[in-house]
N, CA, C and O of each residue as an XYZ file, in Angstrom:
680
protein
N       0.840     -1.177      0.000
C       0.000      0.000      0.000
C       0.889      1.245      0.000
O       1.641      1.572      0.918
N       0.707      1.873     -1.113
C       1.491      3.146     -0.625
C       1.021      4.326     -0.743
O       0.189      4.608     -1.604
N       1.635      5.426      0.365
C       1.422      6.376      0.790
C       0.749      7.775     -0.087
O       1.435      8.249     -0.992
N       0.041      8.096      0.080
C      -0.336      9.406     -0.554
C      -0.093     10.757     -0.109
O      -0.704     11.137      0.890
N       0.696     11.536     -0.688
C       1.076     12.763     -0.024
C       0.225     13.162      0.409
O      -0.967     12.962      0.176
N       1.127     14.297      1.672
C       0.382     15.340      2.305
C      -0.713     16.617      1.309
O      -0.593     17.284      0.281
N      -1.252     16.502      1.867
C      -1.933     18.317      0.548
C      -1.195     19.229      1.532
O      -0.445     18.965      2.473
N      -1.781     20.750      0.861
C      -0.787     21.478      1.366
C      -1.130     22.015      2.739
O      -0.272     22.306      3.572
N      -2.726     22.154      2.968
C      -2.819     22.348      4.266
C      -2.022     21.704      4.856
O      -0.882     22.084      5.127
N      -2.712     20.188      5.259
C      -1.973     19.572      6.223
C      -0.416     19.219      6.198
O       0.065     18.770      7.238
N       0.391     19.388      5.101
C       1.956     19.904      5.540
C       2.020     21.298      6.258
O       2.884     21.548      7.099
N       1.191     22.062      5.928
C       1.539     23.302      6.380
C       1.318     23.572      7.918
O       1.875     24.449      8.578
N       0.184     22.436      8.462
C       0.058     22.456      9.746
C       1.430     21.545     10.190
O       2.341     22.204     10.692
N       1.567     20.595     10.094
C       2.494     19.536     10.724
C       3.746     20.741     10.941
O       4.282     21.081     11.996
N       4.032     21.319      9.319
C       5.196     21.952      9.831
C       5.564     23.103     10.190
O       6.720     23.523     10.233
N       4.171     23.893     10.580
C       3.807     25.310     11.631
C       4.017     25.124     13.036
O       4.540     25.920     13.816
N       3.394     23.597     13.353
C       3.143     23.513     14.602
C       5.051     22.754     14.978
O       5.445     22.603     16.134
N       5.759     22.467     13.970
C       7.137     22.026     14.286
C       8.139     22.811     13.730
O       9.327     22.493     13.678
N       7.583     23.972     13.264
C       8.804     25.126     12.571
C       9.485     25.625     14.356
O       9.218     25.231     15.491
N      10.139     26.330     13.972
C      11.416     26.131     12.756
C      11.774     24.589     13.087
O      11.887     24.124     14.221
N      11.950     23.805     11.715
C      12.574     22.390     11.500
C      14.159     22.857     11.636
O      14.717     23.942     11.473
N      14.707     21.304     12.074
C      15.735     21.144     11.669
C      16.517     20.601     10.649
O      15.959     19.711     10.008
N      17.585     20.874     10.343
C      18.598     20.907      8.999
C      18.069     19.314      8.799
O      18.271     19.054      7.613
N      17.757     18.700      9.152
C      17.941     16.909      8.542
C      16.576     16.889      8.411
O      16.319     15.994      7.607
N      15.860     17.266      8.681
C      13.904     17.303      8.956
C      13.649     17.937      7.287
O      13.003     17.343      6.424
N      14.461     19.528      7.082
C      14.332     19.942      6.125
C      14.860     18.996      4.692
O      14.089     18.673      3.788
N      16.192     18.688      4.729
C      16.877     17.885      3.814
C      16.138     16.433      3.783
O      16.463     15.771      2.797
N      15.160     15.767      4.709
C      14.346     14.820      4.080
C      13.281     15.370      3.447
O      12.949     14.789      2.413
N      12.351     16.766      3.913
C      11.476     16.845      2.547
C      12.021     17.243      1.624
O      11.354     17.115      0.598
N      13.072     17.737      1.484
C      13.739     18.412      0.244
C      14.053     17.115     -0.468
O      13.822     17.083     -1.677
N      14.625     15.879      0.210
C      14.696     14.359     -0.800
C      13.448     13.473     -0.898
O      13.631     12.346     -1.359
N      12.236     13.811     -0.541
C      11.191     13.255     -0.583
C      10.305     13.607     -1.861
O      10.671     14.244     -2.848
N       9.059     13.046     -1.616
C       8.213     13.183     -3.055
C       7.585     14.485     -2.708
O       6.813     14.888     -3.578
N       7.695     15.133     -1.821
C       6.841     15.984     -1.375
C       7.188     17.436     -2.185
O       8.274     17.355     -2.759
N       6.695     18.389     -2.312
C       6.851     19.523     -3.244
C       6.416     20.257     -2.033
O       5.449     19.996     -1.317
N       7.222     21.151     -1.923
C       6.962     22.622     -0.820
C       6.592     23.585     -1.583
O       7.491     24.109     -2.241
N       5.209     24.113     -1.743
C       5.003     24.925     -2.483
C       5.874     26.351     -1.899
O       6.033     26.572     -0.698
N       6.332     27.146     -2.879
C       6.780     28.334     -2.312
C       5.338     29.082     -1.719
O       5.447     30.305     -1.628
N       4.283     28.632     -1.392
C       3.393     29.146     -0.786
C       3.388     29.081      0.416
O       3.280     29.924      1.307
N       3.524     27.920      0.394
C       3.929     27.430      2.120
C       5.104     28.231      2.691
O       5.083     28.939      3.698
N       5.845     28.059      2.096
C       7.490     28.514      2.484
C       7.329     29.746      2.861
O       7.884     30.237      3.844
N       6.317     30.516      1.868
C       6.446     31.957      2.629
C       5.283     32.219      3.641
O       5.184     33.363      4.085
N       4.182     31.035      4.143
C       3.326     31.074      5.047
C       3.823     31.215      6.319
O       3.435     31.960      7.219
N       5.183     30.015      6.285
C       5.750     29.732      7.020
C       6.339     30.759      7.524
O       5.843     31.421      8.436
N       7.384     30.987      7.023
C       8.213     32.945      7.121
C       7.347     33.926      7.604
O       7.942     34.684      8.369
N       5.979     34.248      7.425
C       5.391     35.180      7.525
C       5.310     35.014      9.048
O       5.689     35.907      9.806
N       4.759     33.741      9.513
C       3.984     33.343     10.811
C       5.136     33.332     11.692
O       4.839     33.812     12.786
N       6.248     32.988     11.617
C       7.550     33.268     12.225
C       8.037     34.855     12.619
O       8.384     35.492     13.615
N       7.830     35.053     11.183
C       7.870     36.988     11.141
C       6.557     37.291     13.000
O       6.774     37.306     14.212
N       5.576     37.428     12.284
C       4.766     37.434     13.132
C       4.933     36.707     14.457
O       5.149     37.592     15.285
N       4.937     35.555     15.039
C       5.398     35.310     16.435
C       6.761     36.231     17.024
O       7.049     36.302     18.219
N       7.467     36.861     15.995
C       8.723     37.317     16.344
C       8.273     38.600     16.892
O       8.862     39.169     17.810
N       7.353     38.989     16.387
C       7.070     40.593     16.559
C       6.069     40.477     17.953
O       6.170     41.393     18.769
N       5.118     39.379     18.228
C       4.594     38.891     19.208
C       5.433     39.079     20.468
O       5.326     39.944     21.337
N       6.419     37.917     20.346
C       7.506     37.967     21.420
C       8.842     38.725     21.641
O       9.803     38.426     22.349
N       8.661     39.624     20.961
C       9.954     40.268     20.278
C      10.671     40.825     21.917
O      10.175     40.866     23.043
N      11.660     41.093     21.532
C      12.193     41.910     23.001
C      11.826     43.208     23.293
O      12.131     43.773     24.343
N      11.165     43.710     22.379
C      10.515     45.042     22.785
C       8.976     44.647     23.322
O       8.531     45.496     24.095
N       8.346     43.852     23.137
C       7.159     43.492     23.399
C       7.305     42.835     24.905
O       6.356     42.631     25.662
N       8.842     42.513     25.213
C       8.751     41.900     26.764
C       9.534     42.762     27.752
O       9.933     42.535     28.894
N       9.646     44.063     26.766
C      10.153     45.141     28.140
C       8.857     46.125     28.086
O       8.442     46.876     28.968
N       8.463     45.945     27.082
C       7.007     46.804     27.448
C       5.988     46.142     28.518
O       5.091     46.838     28.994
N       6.117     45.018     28.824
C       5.064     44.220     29.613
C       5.339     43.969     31.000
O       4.509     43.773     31.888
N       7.316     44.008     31.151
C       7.957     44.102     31.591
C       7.451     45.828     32.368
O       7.050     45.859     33.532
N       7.519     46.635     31.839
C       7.930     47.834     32.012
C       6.122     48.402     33.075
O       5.938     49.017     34.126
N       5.063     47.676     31.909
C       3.929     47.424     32.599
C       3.964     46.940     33.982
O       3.787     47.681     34.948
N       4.195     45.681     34.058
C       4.335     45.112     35.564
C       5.198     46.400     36.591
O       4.788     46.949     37.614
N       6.043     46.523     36.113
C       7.157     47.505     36.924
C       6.349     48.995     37.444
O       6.617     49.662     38.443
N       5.454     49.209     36.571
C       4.431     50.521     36.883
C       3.259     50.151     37.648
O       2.662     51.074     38.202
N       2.893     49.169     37.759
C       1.982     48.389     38.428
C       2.274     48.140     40.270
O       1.636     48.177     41.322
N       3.258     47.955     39.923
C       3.834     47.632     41.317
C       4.267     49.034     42.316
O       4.306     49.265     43.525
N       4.499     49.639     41.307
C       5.229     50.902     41.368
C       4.101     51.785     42.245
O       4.206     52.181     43.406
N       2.877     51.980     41.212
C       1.710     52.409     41.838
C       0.985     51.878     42.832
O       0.166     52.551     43.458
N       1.239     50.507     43.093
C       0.693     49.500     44.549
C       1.300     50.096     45.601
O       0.543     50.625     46.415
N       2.918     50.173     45.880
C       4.020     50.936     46.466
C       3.178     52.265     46.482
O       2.288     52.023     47.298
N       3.068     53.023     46.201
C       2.509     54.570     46.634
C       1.137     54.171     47.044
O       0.747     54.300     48.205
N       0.693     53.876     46.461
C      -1.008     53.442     47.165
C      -0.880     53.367     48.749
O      -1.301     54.136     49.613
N      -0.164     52.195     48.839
C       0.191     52.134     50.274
C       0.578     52.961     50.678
O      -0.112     53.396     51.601
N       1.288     53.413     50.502
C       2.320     54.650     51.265
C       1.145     55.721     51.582
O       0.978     56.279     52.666
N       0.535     55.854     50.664
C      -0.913     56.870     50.875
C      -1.018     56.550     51.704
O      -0.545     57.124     52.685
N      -1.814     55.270     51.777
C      -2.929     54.664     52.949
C      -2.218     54.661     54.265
O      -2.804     54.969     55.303
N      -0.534     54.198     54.215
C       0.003     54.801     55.366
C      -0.085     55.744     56.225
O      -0.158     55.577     57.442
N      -0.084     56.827     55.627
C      -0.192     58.390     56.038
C      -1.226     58.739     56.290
O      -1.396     59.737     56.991
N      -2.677     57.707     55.578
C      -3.603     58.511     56.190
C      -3.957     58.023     57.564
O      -4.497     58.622     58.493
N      -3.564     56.908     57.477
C      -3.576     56.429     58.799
C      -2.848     56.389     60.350
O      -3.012     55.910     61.472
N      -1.708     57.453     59.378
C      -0.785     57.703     61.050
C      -1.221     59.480     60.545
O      -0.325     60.315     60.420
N      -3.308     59.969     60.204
C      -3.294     61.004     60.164
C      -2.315     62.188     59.734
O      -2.446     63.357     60.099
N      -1.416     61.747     58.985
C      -0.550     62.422     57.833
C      -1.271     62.696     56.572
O      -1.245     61.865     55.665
N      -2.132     64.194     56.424
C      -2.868     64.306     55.541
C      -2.214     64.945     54.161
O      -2.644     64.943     53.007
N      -0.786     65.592     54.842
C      -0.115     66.710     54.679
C       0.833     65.977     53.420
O       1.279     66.364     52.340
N       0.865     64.895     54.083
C       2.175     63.940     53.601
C       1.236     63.484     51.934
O       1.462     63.639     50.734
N       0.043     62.821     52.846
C      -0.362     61.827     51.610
C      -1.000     62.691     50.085
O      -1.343     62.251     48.988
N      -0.948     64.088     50.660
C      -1.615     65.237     49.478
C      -0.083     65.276     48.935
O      -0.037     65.071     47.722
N       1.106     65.477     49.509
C       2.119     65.468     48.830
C       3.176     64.282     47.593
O       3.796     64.390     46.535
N       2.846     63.285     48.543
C       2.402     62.282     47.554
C       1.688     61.884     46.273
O       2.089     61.191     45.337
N       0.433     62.548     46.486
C      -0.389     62.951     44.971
C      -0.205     63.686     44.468
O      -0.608     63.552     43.313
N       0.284     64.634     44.672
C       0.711     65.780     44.036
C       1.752     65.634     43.128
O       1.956     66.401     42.188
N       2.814     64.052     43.572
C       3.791     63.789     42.827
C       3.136     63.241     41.434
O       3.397     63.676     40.313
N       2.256     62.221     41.746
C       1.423     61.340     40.529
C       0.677     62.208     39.506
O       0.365     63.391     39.637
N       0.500     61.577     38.696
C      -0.524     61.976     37.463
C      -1.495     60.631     37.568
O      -1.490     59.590     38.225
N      -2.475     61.347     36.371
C      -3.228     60.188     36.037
C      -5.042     60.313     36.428
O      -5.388     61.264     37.129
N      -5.378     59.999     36.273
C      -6.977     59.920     36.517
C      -7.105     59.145     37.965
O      -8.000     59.541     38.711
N      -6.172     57.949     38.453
C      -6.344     57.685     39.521
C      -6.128     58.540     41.008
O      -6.635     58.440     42.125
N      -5.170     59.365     40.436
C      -4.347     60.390     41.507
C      -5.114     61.340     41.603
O      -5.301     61.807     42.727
N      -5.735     61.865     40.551
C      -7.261     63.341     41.011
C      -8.119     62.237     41.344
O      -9.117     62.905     41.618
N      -8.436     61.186     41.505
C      -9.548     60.519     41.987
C      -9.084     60.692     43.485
O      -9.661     61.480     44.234
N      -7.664     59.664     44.019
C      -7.670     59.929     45.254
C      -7.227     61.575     45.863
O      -7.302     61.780     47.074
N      -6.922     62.319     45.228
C      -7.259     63.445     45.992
C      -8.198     63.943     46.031
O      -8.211     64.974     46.703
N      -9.529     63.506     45.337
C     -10.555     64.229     45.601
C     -11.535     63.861     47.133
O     -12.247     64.409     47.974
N     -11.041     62.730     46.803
C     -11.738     61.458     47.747
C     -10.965     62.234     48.799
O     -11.631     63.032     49.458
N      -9.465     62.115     49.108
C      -8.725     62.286     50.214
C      -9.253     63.841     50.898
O      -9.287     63.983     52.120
N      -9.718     65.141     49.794
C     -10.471     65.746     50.143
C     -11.353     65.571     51.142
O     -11.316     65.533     52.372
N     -12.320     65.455     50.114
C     -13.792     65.117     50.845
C     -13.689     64.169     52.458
O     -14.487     64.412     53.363
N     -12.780     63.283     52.572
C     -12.219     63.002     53.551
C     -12.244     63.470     54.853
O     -12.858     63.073     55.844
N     -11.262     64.629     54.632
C     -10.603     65.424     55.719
C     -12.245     66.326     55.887
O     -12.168     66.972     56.932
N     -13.401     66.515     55.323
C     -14.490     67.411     55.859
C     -14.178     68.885     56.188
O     -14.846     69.619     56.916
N     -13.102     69.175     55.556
C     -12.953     70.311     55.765
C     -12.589     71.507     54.207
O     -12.596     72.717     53.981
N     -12.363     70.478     53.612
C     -11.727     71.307     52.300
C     -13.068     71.091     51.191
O     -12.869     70.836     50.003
N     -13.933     71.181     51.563
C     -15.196     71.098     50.716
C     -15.085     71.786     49.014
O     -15.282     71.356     47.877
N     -14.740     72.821     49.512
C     -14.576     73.927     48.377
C     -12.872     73.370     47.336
O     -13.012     73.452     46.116
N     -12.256     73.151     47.554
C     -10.971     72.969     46.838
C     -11.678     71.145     46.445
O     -11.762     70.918     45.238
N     -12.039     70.222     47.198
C     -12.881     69.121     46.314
C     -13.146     69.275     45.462
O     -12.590     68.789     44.477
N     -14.402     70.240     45.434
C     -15.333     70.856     44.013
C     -14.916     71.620     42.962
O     -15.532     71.864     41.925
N     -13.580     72.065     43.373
C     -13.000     72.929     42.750
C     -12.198     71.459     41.420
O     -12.559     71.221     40.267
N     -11.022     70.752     42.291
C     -10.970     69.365     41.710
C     -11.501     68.907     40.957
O     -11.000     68.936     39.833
N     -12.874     68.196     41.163
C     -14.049     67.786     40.936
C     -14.100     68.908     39.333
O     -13.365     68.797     38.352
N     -14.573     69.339     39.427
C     -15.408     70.417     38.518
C     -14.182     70.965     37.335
O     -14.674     71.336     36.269
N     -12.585     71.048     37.444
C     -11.980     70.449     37.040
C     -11.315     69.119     35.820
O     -10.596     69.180     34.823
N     -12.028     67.966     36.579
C     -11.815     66.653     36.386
C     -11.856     66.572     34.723
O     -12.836     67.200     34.324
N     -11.186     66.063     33.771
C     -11.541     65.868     32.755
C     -11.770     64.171     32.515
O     -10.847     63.550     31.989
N     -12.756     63.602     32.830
C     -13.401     61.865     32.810
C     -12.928     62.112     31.545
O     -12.826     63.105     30.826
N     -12.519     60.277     31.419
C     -11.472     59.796     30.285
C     -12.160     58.787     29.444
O     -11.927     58.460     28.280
N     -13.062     58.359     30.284
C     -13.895     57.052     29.877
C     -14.943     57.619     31.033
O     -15.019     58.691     31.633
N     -15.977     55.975     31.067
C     -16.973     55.805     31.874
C     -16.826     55.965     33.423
O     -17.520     56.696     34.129
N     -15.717     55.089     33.863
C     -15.536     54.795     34.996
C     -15.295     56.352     35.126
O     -16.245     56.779     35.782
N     -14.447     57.387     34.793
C     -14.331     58.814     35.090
C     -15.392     59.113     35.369
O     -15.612     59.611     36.473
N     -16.562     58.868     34.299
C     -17.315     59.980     34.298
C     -18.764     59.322     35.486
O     -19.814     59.901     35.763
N     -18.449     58.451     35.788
C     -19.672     57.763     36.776
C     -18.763     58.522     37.954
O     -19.408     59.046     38.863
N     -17.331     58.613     37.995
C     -16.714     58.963     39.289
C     -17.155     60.251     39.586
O     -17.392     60.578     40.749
N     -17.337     61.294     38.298
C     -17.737     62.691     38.445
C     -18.873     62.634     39.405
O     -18.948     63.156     40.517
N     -19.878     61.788     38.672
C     -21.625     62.317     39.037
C     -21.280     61.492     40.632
O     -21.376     62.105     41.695
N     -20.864     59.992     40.545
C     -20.866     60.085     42.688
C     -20.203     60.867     43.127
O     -20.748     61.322     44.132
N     -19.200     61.353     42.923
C     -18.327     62.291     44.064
C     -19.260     63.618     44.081
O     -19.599     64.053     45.182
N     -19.679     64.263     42.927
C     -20.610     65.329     42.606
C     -21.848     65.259     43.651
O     -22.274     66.266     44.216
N     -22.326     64.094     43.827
C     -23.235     63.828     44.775
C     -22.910     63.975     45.983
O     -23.199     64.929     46.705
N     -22.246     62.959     46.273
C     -21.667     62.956     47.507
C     -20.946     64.068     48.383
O     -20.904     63.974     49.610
N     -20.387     65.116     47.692
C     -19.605     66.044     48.273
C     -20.604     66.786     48.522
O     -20.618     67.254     49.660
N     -21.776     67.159     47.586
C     -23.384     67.569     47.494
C     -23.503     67.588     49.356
O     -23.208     68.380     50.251
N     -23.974     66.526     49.276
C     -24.595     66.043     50.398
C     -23.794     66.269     51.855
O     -24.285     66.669     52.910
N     -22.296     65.855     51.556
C     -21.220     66.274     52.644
C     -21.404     67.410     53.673
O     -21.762     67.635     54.829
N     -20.775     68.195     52.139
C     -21.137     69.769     52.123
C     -22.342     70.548     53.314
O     -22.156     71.271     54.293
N     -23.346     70.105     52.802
C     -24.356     70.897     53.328
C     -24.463     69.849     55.274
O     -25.176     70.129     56.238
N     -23.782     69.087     55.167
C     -23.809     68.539     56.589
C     -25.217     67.387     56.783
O     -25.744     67.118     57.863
N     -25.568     66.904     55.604
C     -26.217     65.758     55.764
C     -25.340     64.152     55.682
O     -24.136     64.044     55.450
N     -25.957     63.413     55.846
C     -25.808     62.143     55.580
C     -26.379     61.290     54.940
O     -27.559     60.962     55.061
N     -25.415     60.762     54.043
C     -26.036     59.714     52.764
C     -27.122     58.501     52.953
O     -27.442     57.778     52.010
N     -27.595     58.374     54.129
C     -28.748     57.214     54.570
C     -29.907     58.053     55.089
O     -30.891     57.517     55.599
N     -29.718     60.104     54.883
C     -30.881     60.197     55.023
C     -31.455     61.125     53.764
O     -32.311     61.989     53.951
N     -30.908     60.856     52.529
C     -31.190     61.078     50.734
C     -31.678     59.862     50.873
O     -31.474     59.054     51.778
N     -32.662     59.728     49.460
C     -33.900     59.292     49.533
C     -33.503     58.543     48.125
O     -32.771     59.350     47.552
N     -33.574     57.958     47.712
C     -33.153     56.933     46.255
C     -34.102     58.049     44.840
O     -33.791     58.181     43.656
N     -35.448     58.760     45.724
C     -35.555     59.419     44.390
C     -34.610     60.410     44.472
O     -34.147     60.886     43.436
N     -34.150     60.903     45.878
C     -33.471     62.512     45.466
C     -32.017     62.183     45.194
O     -31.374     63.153     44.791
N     -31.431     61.198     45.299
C     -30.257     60.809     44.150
C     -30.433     60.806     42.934
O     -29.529     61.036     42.131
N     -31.649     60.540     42.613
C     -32.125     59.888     40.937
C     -31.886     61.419     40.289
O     -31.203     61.732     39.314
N     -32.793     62.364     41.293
C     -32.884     63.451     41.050
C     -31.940     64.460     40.937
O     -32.014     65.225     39.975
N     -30.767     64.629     42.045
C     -29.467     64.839     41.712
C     -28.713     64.414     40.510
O     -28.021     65.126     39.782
N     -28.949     63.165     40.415
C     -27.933     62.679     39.301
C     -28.032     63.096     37.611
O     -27.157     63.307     36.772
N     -29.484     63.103     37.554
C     -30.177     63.441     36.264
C     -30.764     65.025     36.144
O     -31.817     65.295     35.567
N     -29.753     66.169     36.894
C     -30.057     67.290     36.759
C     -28.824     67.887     36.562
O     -28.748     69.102     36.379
């Protein structure tokens, strides 16, 4: 019984999923019945091209470089939360003040509203804020509320679910 070649798909899988071949792997299809279409050959090249640019070394200091900012910002987070907790308000505004970013006017606004005393420089923040996306802009309308409510010396369990509705949609 003998064998019937590969078609070209299925060479092209066998030898995608085992590229790059080696020198004796190559030199038996090259002495075999088999015909490598130059189609393949450059399928092959392309998808190599492509995993290269995938894994490339710039693609693993950028991810690299990601993680490293990640951590970076966990490290100050804390350090915030440190300060606010050994009541270092002074410290942890100085701290934000170092950062950028949409997260850093978030926690100073918050860290604001906080302290109950800086009402006016919040709103000032706040009103400010340029939301980047959604999550910004949902952050606007609660803090908008909430400082609302601060402000005037109420408390948020005695607003009423319509007069939020009503706040929110005015």
């Amino acid at each position: 019984m003998q064998e019937e070649p590969l078609v070209a798909s299925d060479l092209l899988g066998i030898m995608g999923n085992n590229y790059p071949i080696s020198d004796s792997t190559a030199n038996t299809i090259e002495s075999s019945n088999y015909e490598v279409s130059p189609t393949i050959v450059q399928t092959l090249n392309q998808n190599i091209i492509n995993d290269e640019l995938i894994n490339s070394p710039m693609n693993d200091l950028l991810a690299t470089i990601d993680v490293l900012e990640t951590k970076r910002q966990q490290a100050v987070t804390e350090s915030i939360s440190d300060r606010i907790k050994e009541s270092d308000l002074d410290s942890a505004f100085a701290i934000l003040n170092l950062e950028s970013g949409d997260w850093a006017i978030q926690n100073k606004i918050g860290l604001l509203k906080a302290s109950t005393t800086q009402y006016s420089d919040a709103f000032e923040l706040l009103n400010n804020y340029n939301e980047t996306d959604q999550n910004g802009s949902d952050f606007k309308v609660l803090y908008s509320i909430i400082l609302s409510i601060d402000s005037s010396g109420r408390l948020l369990n005695e607003i009423s679910d319509r007069r939020i509705n009503y706040q929110k949609h005015s």
